[in-house]
C-alpha positions in Angstrom: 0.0 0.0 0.0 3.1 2.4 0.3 6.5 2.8 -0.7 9.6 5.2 -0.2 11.7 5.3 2.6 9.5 5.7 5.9 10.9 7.8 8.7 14.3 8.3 6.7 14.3 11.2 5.3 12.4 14.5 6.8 8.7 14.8 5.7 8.8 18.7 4.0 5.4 18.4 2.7 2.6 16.3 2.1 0.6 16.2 -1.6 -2.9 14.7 -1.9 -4.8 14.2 -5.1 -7.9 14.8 -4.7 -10.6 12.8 -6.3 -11.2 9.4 -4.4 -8.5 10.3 -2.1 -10.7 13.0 -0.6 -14.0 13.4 -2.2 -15.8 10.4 -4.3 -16.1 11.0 -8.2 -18.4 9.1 -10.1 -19.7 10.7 -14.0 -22.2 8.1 -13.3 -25.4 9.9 -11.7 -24.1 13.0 -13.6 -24.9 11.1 -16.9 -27.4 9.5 -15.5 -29.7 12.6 -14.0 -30.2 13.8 -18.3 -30.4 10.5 -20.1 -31.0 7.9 -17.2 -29.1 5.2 -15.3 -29.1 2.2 -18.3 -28.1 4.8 -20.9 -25.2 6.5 -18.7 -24.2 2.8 -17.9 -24.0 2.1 -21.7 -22.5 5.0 -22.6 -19.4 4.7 -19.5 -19.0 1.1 -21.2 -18.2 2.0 -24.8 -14.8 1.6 -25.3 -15.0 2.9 -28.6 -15.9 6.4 -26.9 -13.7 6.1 -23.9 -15.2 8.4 -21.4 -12.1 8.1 -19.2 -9.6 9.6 -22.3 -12.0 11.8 -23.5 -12.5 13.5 -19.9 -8.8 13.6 -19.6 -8.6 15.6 -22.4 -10.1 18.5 -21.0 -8.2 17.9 -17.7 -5.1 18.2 -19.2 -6.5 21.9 -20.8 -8.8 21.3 -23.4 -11.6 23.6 -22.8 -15.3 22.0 -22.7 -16.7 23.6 -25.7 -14.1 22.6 -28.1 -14.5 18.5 -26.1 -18.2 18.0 -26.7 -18.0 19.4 -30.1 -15.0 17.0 -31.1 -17.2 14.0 -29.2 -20.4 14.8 -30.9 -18.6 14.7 -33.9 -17.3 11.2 -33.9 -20.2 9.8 -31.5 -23.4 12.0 -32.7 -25.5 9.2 -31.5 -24.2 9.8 -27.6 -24.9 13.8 -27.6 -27.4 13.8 -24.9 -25.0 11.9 -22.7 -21.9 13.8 -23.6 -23.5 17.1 -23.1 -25.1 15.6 -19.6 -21.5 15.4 -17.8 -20.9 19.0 -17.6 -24.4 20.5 -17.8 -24.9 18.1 -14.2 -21.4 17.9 -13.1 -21.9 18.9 -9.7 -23.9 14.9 -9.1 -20.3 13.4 -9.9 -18.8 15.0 -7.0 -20.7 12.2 -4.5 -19.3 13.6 -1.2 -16.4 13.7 1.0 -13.9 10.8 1.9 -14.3 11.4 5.7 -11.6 9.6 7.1 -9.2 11.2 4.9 -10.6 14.7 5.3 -10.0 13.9 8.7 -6.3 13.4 8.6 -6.0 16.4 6.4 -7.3 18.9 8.9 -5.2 17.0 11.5 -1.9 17.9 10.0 -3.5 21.5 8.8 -3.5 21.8 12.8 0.0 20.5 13.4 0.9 23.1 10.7 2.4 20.6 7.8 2.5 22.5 4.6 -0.4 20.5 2.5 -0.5 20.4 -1.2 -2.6 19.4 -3.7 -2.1 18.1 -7.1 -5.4 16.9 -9.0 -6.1 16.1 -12.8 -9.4 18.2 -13.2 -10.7 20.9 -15.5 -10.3 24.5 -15.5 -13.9 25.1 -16.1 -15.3 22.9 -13.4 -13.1 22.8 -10.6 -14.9 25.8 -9.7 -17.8 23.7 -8.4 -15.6 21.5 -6.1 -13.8 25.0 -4.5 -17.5 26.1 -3.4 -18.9 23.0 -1.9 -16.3 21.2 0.1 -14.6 24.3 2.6 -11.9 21.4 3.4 -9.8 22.2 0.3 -9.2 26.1 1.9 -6.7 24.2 4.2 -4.0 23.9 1.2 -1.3 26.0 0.8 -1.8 25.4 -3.0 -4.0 23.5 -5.7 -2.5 22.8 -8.7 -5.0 22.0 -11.0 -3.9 20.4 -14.2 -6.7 22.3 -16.2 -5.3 25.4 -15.4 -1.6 24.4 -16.0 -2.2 22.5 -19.4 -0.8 19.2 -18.0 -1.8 16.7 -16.2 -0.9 13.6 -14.2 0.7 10.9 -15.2 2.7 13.0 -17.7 6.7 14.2 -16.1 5.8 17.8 -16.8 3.0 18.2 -14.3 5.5 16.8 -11.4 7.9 19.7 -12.7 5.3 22.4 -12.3 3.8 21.2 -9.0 7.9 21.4 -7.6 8.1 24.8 -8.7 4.6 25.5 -7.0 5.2 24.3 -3.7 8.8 25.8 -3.0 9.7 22.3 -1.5 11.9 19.7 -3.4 9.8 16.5 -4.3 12.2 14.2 -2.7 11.1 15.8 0.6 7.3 15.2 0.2 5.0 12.5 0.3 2.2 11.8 -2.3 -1.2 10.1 -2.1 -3.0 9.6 -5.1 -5.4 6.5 -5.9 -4.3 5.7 -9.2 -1.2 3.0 -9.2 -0.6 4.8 -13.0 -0.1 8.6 -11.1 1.6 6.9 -8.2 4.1 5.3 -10.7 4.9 8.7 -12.3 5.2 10.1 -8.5 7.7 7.9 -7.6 9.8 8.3 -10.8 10.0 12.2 -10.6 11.4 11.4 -7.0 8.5 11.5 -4.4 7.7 9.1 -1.9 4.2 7.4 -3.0 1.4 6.2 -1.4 -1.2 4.6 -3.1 -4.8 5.2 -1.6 -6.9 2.3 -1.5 -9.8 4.0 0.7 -9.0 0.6 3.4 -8.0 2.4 6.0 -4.0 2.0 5.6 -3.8 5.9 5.1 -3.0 7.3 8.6 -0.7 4.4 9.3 1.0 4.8 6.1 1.7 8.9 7.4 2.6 8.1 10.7 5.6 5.9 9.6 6.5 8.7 8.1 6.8 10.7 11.0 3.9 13.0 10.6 1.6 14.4 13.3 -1.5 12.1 13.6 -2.9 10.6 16.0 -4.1 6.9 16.1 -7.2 5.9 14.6 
Protein backbone atom coordinates (compact mmCIF):
# COMPACT_ATOMS: atom_id res chain seq x y z
CA UNK A 1 0.00 0.00 0.00
CA UNK A 2 3.13 2.38 0.28
CA UNK A 3 6.49 2.79 -0.70
CA UNK A 4 9.61 5.17 -0.15
CA UNK A 5 11.68 5.31 2.57
CA UNK A 6 9.50 5.67 5.91
CA UNK A 7 10.91 7.76 8.74
CA UNK A 8 14.32 8.31 6.68
CA UNK A 9 14.31 11.21 5.30
CA UNK A 10 12.40 14.50 6.82
CA UNK A 11 8.74 14.84 5.66
CA UNK A 12 8.77 18.75 3.98
CA UNK A 13 5.42 18.40 2.66
CA UNK A 14 2.64 16.34 2.15
CA UNK A 15 0.59 16.18 -1.60
CA UNK A 16 -2.91 14.69 -1.92
CA UNK A 17 -4.81 14.23 -5.13
CA UNK A 18 -7.94 14.84 -4.71
CA UNK A 19 -10.60 12.83 -6.33
CA UNK A 20 -11.25 9.37 -4.41
CA UNK A 21 -8.53 10.29 -2.06
CA UNK A 22 -10.73 13.00 -0.56
CA UNK A 23 -13.96 13.35 -2.20
CA UNK A 24 -15.76 10.40 -4.28
CA UNK A 25 -16.07 11.03 -8.25
CA UNK A 26 -18.41 9.05 -10.14
CA UNK A 27 -19.72 10.73 -13.96
CA UNK A 28 -22.24 8.10 -13.27
CA UNK A 29 -25.36 9.91 -11.70
CA UNK A 30 -24.13 13.05 -13.58
CA UNK A 31 -24.90 11.12 -16.91
CA UNK A 32 -27.36 9.54 -15.53
CA UNK A 33 -29.70 12.64 -13.96
CA UNK A 34 -30.15 13.77 -18.28
CA UNK A 35 -30.43 10.46 -20.11
CA UNK A 36 -31.02 7.93 -17.24
CA UNK A 37 -29.11 5.23 -15.35
CA UNK A 38 -29.07 2.23 -18.29
CA UNK A 39 -28.07 4.79 -20.92
CA UNK A 40 -25.19 6.52 -18.68
CA UNK A 41 -24.21 2.82 -17.86
CA UNK A 42 -23.96 2.06 -21.74
CA UNK A 43 -22.45 4.98 -22.59
CA UNK A 44 -19.41 4.74 -19.53
CA UNK A 45 -19.00 1.08 -21.17
CA UNK A 46 -18.16 2.01 -24.78
CA UNK A 47 -14.83 1.59 -25.26
CA UNK A 48 -14.96 2.87 -28.57
CA UNK A 49 -15.93 6.44 -26.88
CA UNK A 50 -13.69 6.13 -23.91
CA UNK A 51 -15.22 8.40 -21.42
CA UNK A 52 -12.05 8.14 -19.24
CA UNK A 53 -9.55 9.56 -22.25
CA UNK A 54 -12.05 11.78 -23.48
CA UNK A 55 -12.54 13.53 -19.95
CA UNK A 56 -8.77 13.59 -19.61
CA UNK A 57 -8.57 15.56 -22.44
CA UNK A 58 -10.08 18.47 -21.02
CA UNK A 59 -8.18 17.89 -17.65
CA UNK A 60 -5.07 18.23 -19.19
CA UNK A 61 -6.50 21.93 -20.81
CA UNK A 62 -8.78 21.33 -23.45
CA UNK A 63 -11.55 23.58 -22.77
CA UNK A 64 -15.30 22.05 -22.68
CA UNK A 65 -16.72 23.59 -25.73
CA UNK A 66 -14.11 22.55 -28.11
CA UNK A 67 -14.46 18.52 -26.08
CA UNK A 68 -18.16 17.97 -26.66
CA UNK A 69 -17.98 19.44 -30.08
CA UNK A 70 -15.03 17.02 -31.11
CA UNK A 71 -17.17 13.99 -29.17
CA UNK A 72 -20.38 14.80 -30.86
CA UNK A 73 -18.62 14.73 -33.91
CA UNK A 74 -17.31 11.21 -33.85
CA UNK A 75 -20.19 9.83 -31.47
CA UNK A 76 -23.40 11.97 -32.68
CA UNK A 77 -25.50 9.15 -31.51
CA UNK A 78 -24.23 9.84 -27.64
CA UNK A 79 -24.87 13.82 -27.59
CA UNK A 80 -27.38 13.81 -24.94
CA UNK A 81 -25.00 11.88 -22.65
CA UNK A 82 -21.88 13.80 -23.57
CA UNK A 83 -23.51 17.11 -23.08
CA UNK A 84 -25.12 15.60 -19.57
CA UNK A 85 -21.54 15.37 -17.82
CA UNK A 86 -20.93 19.01 -17.62
CA UNK A 87 -24.43 20.51 -17.80
CA UNK A 88 -24.89 18.10 -14.17
CA UNK A 89 -21.36 17.91 -13.11
CA UNK A 90 -21.93 18.92 -9.70
CA UNK A 91 -23.92 14.85 -9.12
CA UNK A 92 -20.26 13.38 -9.89
CA UNK A 93 -18.85 15.00 -6.99
CA UNK A 94 -20.73 12.20 -4.50
CA UNK A 95 -19.34 13.64 -1.17
CA UNK A 96 -16.45 13.67 1.01
CA UNK A 97 -13.93 10.76 1.90
CA UNK A 98 -14.30 11.39 5.69
CA UNK A 99 -11.64 9.63 7.13
CA UNK A 100 -9.16 11.24 4.92
CA UNK A 101 -10.58 14.70 5.31
CA UNK A 102 -10.04 13.93 8.74
CA UNK A 103 -6.33 13.41 8.60
CA UNK A 104 -5.96 16.45 6.37
CA UNK A 105 -7.33 18.89 8.91
CA UNK A 106 -5.25 17.00 11.49
CA UNK A 107 -1.88 17.95 9.97
CA UNK A 108 -3.49 21.49 8.82
CA UNK A 109 -3.54 21.79 12.75
CA UNK A 110 0.00 20.48 13.36
CA UNK A 111 0.91 23.07 10.70
CA UNK A 112 2.35 20.58 7.76
CA UNK A 113 2.51 22.49 4.55
CA UNK A 114 -0.43 20.53 2.51
CA UNK A 115 -0.49 20.41 -1.21
CA UNK A 116 -2.62 19.41 -3.67
CA UNK A 117 -2.05 18.12 -7.15
CA UNK A 118 -5.39 16.90 -9.00
CA UNK A 119 -6.09 16.11 -12.83
CA UNK A 120 -9.41 18.18 -13.18
CA UNK A 121 -10.71 20.88 -15.48
CA UNK A 122 -10.32 24.53 -15.47
CA UNK A 123 -13.86 25.10 -16.09
CA UNK A 124 -15.27 22.86 -13.42
CA UNK A 125 -13.12 22.85 -10.59
CA UNK A 126 -14.90 25.78 -9.66
CA UNK A 127 -17.85 23.71 -8.35
CA UNK A 128 -15.64 21.54 -6.05
CA UNK A 129 -13.78 24.96 -4.54
CA UNK A 130 -17.49 26.06 -3.35
CA UNK A 131 -18.88 23.00 -1.87
CA UNK A 132 -16.34 21.25 0.13
CA UNK A 133 -14.57 24.31 2.64
CA UNK A 134 -11.90 21.39 3.43
CA UNK A 135 -9.78 22.18 0.27
CA UNK A 136 -9.16 26.05 1.94
CA UNK A 137 -6.74 24.18 4.25
CA UNK A 138 -4.04 23.89 1.21
CA UNK A 139 -1.33 26.04 0.84
CA UNK A 140 -1.79 25.37 -2.99
CA UNK A 141 -4.02 23.45 -5.67
CA UNK A 142 -2.46 22.83 -8.71
CA UNK A 143 -5.00 22.01 -11.01
CA UNK A 144 -3.88 20.44 -14.20
CA UNK A 145 -6.70 22.28 -16.24
CA UNK A 146 -5.29 25.35 -15.35
CA UNK A 147 -1.57 24.39 -16.05
CA UNK A 148 -2.18 22.53 -19.41
CA UNK A 149 -0.80 19.19 -18.03
CA UNK A 150 -1.78 16.70 -16.21
CA UNK A 151 -0.87 13.60 -14.22
CA UNK A 152 0.66 10.86 -15.23
CA UNK A 153 2.74 13.01 -17.69
CA UNK A 154 6.69 14.17 -16.10
CA UNK A 155 5.78 17.79 -16.78
CA UNK A 156 3.02 18.16 -14.32
CA UNK A 157 5.50 16.80 -11.36
CA UNK A 158 7.88 19.68 -12.67
CA UNK A 159 5.26 22.35 -12.28
CA UNK A 160 3.84 21.16 -9.05
CA UNK A 161 7.86 21.39 -7.58
CA UNK A 162 8.14 24.77 -8.71
CA UNK A 163 4.58 25.54 -6.98
CA UNK A 164 5.17 24.25 -3.75
CA UNK A 165 8.79 25.79 -3.02
CA UNK A 166 9.65 22.33 -1.54
CA UNK A 167 11.94 19.74 -3.39
CA UNK A 168 9.79 16.51 -4.30
CA UNK A 169 12.20 14.17 -2.69
CA UNK A 170 11.07 15.84 0.65
CA UNK A 171 7.29 15.18 0.19
CA UNK A 172 4.98 12.46 0.35
CA UNK A 173 2.17 11.83 -2.34
CA UNK A 174 -1.20 10.15 -2.13
CA UNK A 175 -2.97 9.55 -5.14
CA UNK A 176 -5.36 6.50 -5.87
CA UNK A 177 -4.29 5.68 -9.16
CA UNK A 178 -1.20 3.02 -9.23
CA UNK A 179 -0.64 4.76 -13.01
CA UNK A 180 -0.12 8.59 -11.08
CA UNK A 181 1.60 6.93 -8.19
CA UNK A 182 4.15 5.29 -10.66
CA UNK A 183 4.87 8.67 -12.27
CA UNK A 184 5.16 10.06 -8.52
CA UNK A 185 7.72 7.93 -7.64
CA UNK A 186 9.82 8.29 -10.80
CA UNK A 187 10.01 12.18 -10.61
CA UNK A 188 11.44 11.42 -6.96
CA UNK A 189 8.46 11.53 -4.41
CA UNK A 190 7.75 9.13 -1.89
CA UNK A 191 4.20 7.36 -3.04
CA UNK A 192 1.43 6.24 -1.42
CA UNK A 193 -1.21 4.59 -3.13
CA UNK A 194 -4.76 5.16 -1.63
CA UNK A 195 -6.93 2.34 -1.50
CA UNK A 196 -9.77 3.97 0.70
CA UNK A 197 -8.96 0.57 3.42
CA UNK A 198 -7.96 2.35 5.95
CA UNK A 199 -4.03 1.99 5.63
CA UNK A 200 -3.75 5.86 5.06
CA UNK A 201 -2.98 7.31 8.63
CA UNK A 202 -0.66 4.38 9.33
CA UNK A 203 0.97 4.76 6.11
CA UNK A 204 1.75 8.92 7.41
CA UNK A 205 2.60 8.09 10.67
CA UNK A 206 5.64 5.87 9.61
CA UNK A 207 6.47 8.70 8.12
CA UNK A 208 6.76 10.71 10.99
CA UNK A 209 3.93 13.04 10.58
CA UNK A 210 1.62 14.41 13.26
CA UNK A 211 -1.47 12.07 13.64
CA UNK A 212 -2.89 10.57 16.02
CA UNK A 213 -4.12 6.90 16.06
CA UNK A 214 -7.19 5.90 14.57
Amino acid sequence: MSAGTSGEATVEAVVLDLGNVLLRWDPHPAIAASVGPDAATRFLADQDFDFLAWNHAQDAGRSWEVGEAAAIHSHPHWEPAIRAYRSKFAASLVGPLHDTVDILRELHVAGTPLFALTNWSAELFPVALERFDFLGLFDDIVVSGQVGVAKPDPAVFAVLERRIGHRLDRTVFIDDSPVNVAAARAAGMDAIAFTDTGHLRTDLRRRSLPLGAA
